[in-house]
C-alpha positions as semicolon CSV with decimal commas, in nm:
position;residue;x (nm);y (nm);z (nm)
1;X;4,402;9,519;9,874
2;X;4,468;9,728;10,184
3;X;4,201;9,977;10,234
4;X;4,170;10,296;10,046
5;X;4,435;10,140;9,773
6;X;4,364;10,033;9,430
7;X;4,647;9,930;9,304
8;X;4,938;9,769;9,446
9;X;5,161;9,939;9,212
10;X;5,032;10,313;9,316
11;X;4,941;10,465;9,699
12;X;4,858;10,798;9,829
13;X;5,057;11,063;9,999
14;X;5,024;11,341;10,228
15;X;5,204;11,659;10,318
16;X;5,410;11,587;10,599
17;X;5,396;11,913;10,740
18;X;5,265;12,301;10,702
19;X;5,465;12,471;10,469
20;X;5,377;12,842;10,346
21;X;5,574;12,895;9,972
22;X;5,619;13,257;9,901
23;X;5,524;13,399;9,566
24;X;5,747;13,322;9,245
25;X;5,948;13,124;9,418
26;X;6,142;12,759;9,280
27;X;6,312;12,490;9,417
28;X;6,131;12,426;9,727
29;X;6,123;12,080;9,911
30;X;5,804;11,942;10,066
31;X;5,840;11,609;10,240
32;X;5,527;11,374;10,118
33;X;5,424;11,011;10,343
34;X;5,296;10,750;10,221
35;X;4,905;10,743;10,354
36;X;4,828;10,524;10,689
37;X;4,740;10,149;10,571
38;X;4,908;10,177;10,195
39;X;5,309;10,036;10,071
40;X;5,499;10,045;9,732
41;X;5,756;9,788;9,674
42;X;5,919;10,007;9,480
43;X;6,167;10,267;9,589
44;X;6,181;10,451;9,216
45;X;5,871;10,626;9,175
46;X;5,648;10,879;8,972
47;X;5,457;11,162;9,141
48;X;5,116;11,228;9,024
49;X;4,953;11,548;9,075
50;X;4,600;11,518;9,271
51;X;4,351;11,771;9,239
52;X;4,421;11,952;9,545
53;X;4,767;11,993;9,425
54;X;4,651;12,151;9,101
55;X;4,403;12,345;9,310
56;X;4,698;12,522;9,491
57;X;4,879;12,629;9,170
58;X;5,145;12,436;9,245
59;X;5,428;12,312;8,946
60;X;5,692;12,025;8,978
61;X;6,046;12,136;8,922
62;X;6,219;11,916;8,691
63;X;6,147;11,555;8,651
64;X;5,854;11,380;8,861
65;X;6,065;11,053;8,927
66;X;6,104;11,029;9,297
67;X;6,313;10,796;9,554
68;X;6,090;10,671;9,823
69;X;6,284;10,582;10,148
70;X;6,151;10,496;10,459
71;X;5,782;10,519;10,319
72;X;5,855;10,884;10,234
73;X;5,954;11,088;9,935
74;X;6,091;11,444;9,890
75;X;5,972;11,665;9,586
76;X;6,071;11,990;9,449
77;X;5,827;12,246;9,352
78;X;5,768;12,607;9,209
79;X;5,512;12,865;9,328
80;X;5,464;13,064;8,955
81;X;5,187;13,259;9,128
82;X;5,174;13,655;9,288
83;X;5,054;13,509;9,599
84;X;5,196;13,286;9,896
85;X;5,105;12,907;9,847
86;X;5,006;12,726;10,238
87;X;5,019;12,349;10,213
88;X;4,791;12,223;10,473
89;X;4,963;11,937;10,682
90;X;4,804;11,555;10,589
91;X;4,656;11,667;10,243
92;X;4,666;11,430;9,969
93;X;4,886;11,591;9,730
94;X;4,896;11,269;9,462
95;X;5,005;10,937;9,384
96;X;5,313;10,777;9,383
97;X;5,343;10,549;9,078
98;X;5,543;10,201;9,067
99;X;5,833;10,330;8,746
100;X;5,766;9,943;8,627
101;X;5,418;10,055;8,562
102;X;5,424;10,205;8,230
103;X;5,073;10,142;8,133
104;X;5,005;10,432;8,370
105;X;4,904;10,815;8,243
106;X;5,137;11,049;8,442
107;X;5,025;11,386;8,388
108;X;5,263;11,685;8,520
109;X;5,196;12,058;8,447
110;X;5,446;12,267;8,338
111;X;5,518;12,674;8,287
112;X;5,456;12,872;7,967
113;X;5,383;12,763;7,581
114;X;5,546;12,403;7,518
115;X;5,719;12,396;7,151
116;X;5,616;12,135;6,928
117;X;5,970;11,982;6,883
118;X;5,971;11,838;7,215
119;X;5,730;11,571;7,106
120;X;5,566;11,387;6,846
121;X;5,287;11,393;6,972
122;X;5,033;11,682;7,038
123;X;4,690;11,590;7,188
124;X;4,612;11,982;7,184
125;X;4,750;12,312;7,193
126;X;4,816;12,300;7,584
127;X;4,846;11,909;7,634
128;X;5,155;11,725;7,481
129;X;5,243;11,335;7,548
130;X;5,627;11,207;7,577
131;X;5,771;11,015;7,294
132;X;5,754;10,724;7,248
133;X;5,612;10,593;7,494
134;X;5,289;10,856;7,547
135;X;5,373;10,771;7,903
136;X;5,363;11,109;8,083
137;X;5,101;11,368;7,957
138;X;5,200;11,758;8,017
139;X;4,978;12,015;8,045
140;X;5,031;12,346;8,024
141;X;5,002;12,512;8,375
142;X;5,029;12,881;8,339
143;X;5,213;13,141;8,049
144;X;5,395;13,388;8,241
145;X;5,513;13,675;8,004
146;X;5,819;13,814;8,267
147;X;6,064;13,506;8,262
148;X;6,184;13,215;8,053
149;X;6,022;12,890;8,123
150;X;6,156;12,504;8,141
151;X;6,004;12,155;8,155
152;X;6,160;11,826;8,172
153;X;5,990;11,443;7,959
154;X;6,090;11,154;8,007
155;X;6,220;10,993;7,701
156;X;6,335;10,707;7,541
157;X;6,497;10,461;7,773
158;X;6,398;10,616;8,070
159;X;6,640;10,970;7,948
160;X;6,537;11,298;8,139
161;X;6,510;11,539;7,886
162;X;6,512;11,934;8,006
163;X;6,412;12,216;7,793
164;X;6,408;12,612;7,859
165;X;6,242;12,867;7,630
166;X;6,152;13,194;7,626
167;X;5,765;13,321;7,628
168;X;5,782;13,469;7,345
169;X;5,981;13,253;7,076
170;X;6,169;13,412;6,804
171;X;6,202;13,789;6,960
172;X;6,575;13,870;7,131
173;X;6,588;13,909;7,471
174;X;6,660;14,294;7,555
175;X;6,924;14,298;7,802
176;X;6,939;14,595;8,033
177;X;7,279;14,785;8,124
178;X;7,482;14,591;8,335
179;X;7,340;14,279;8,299
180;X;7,529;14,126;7,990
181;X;7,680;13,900;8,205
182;X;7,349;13,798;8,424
183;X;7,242;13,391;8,434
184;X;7,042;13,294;8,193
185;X;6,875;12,992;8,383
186;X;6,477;12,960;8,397
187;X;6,557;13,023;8,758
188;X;6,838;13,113;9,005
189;X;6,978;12,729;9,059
190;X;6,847;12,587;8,776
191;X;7,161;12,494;8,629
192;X;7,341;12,359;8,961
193;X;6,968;12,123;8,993
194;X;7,056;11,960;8,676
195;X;7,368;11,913;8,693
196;X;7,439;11,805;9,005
197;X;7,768;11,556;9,133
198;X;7,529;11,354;9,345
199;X;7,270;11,113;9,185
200;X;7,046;10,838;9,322
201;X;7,185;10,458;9,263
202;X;7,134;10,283;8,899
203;X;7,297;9,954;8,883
204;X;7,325;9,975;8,514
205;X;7,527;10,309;8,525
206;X;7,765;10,172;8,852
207;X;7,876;9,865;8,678
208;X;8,224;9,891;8,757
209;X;8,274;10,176;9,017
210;X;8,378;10,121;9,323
211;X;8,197;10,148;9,626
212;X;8,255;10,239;9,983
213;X;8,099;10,085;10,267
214;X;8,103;10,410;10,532
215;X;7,952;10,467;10,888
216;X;7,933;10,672;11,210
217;X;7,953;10,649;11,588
218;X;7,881;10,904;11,847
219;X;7,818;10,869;12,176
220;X;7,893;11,032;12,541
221;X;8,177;10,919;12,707
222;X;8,195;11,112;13,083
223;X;7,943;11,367;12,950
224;X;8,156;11,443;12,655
225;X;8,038;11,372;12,278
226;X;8,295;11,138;12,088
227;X;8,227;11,031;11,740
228;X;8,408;10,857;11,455
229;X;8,372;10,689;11,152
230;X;8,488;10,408;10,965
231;X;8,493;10,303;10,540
232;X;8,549;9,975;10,368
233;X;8,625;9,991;10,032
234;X;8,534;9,718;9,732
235;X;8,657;9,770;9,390
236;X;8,909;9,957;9,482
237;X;9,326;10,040;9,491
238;X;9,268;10,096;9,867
239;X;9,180;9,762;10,016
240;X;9,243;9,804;10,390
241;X;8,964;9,905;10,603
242;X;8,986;10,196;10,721
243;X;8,850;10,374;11,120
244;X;8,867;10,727;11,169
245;X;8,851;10,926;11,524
246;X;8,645;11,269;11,497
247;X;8,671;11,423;11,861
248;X;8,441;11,542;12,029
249;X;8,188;11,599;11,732
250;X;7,782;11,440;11,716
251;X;7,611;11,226;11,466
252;X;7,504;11,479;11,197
253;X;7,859;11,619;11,175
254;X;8,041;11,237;11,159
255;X;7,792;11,145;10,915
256;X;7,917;11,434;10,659
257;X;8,318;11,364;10,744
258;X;8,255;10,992;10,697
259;X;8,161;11,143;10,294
260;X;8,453;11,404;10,297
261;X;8,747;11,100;10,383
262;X;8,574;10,897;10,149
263;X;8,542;11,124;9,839
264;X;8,941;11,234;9,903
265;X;8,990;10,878;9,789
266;X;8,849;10,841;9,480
267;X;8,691;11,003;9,172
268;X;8,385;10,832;9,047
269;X;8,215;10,601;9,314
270;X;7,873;10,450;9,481
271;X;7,862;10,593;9,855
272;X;7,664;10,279;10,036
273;X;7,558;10,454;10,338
274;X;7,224;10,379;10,586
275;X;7,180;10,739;10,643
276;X;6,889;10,939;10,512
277;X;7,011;11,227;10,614
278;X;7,389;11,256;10,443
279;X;7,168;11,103;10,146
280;X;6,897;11,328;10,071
281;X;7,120;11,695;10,213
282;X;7,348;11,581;9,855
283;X;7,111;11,489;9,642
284;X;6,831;11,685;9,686
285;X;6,901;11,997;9,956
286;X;7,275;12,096;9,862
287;X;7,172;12,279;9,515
288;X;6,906;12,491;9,661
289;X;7,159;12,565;9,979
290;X;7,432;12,705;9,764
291;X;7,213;12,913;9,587
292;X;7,068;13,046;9,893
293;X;7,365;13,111;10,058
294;X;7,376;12,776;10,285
295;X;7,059;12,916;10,472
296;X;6,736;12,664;10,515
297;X;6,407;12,717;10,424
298;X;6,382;12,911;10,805
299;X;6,667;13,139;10,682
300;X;6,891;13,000;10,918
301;X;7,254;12,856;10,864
302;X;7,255;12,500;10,721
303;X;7,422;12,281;11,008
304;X;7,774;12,167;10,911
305;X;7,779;12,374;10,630
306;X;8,184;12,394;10,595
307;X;8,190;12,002;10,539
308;X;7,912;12,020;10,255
309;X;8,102;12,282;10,088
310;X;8,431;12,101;10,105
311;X;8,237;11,804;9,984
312;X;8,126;12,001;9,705
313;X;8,460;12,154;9,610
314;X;8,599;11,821;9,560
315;X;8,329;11,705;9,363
316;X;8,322;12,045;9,102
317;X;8,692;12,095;9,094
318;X;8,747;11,719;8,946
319;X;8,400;11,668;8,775
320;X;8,337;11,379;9,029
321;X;7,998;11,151;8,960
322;X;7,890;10,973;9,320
323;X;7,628;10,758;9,339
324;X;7,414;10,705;9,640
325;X;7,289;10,370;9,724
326;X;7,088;10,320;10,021
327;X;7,124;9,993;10,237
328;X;6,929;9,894;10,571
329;X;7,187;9,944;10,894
330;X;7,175;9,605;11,096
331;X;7,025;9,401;10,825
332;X;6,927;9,048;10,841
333;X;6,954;8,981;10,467
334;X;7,240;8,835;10,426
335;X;7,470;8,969;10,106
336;X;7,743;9,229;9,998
337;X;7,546;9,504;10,165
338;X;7,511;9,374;10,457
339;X;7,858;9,256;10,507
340;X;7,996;9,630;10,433
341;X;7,748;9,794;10,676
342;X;7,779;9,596;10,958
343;X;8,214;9,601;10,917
344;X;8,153;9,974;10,876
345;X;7,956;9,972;11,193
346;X;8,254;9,815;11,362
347;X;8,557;9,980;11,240
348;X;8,326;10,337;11,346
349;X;8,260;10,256;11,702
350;X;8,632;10,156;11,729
351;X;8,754;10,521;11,548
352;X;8,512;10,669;11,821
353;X;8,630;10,430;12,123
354;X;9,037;10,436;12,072
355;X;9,082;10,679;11,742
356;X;9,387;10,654;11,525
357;X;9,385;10,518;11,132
358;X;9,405;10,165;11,075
């Protein structure tokens, strides 16, 4: 075992950074790293609260199944309380938990009274367990009397289940004037969370899509950025590789136009790209940007923003599903993956170094 580890299907993690979370406030990302001397083989992953976390009054939004890339992790969380949350930099804020390992007791708090119908199986009046598998336990965190609440179980074959219901069950709502058209999510975003375009890789559910193979380039030439990027499709009506040239534009920015080309192509897909960064701004930061205006947790403009919200145009406007599946740039393993990276790699450098479409 590698010290302070117990099990090679769990580890710790810490806060990466500070991070102050104002009151009442949902949908904020904290960035969690896997503790010095511990690893997880696996890359799909529960988070389990430790007590610190509980100690802060902190609540996970939505499901606790996490992607862990690059010995990191990125969860979403709520501050239900009157007062600014500070999470102190290198805390252990939990465990992350091998998915394989179902004889594990997750247990995730939740806001407000939890109805009986979404399980069968009540341990008390604050503690339920998920059906059927009694794998997560959730405890009731807090009853708030001004809002609706929501929750999320994990059900039967691995199905995320979200619920919303009001605090007090049974009495109508009384709307105020003006407001008969107001949202009636748990919380501004909710809906665009859930329901996002952009979802982590399942081989069961891409069986059949096609996939594209993109990649960036950016570099100075005579003190001048150039960048472009190239795509290589499989599965797919286009079959000739593809290099595009961006101008004088940096990596960030080619990254993001590499995924605008490629979604103009197609309608339902798996995006294999080695960037964390195009990767986790779709899947996990793009729903709390747009309903913040495509400002950052520092209030400030979200870089690139026009080519995320042409991204996301395309995506709403034909109901597009796009999967993201990470693979490791300049691999050694040989396969599929690596064959589409490294040709992706090429055809990029050569959009940057002569432009033009091939």
């Amino acid at each position: 075992m590698l010290s302070g580890q117990t099990i090679p299907q769990a580890c710790q993690v810490i806060s990466e950074t500070n991070s102050l979370i104002p009151q009442r406030t949902a949908g904020v990302l904290i960035r969690l790293i896997v503790r010095k001397g511990q690893k997880l083989q696996s890359t799909c992953i529960f988070f389990q609260p430790l007590p610190y976390f509980r100690e802060l009054n902190l609540v996970v939004c939505g499901t606790p199944m996490l992607e862990l890339s690059n010995r990191s992790a990125y969860l979403l969380v709520e501050n239900p309380t009157q007062v600014p949350i500070q999470v102190t930099t290198r805390k252990h804020l939990g465990m992350l938990i091998d998915s394989s390992f179902h004889d594990f007791n997750l247990t995730n708090p939740v806001i407000g009274d939890m109805p009986l119908f979404v399980s069968g199986k009540q341990n008390s009046p604050d503690v339920l367990s998920t059906f059927p598998s009694d794998m997560i336990t959730i405890e009731r965190h807090e009853v708030l009397t001004t809002k609706s609440t929501c929750g999320a179980t994990l059900g039967a074959e691995s199905n995320l289940a979200v619920y919303a219901w009001a605090t007090h069950p049974g009495q109508p709502a009384q709307e105020e004037p003006g407001t008969q058209n107001s949202s009636s999510e748990p919380y501004p975003g909710f809906e665009t969370e859930f329901s996002s375009s952009h979802r982590y890789f399942d081989e069961n559910l891409c069986e059949g899509l096609p996939r594209a193979y993109i990649d960036r380039c950016a570099f100075l030439h005579e003190g001048q950025p150039q960048a472009g990027v190239g795509i290589i499709w499989v599965g797919h009506h286009v079959t000739e590789p593809n290099h595009y040239q961006l101008g004088p534009k940096k990596s960030q920015y080619a990254e993001i136009a590499a995924v605008l080309i490629t979604l103009q192509q197609a309608t339902a897909l798996v995006i294999c790209s080695d960037s964390n960064y195009a990767r986790h701004s779709f899947i996990s930061h793009l729903p709390v940007w747009k309903e913040s205006g495509m400002k950052n947790t520092r209030n400030k403009e979200v870089k690139h923003s026009e080519l995320f919200l042409a991204c996301d145009h395309l995506t709403t406007e034909q109901g597009m599903i796009v999967y993201w599946k990470k693979v490791k740039g300049h691999s050694r393993t040989l396969g599929l993956d690596k064959d589409g990276n490294d040709e992706a790699d090429r055809l990029a450098r050569l959009g940057a170094e002569s432009g033009g479409t091939n």
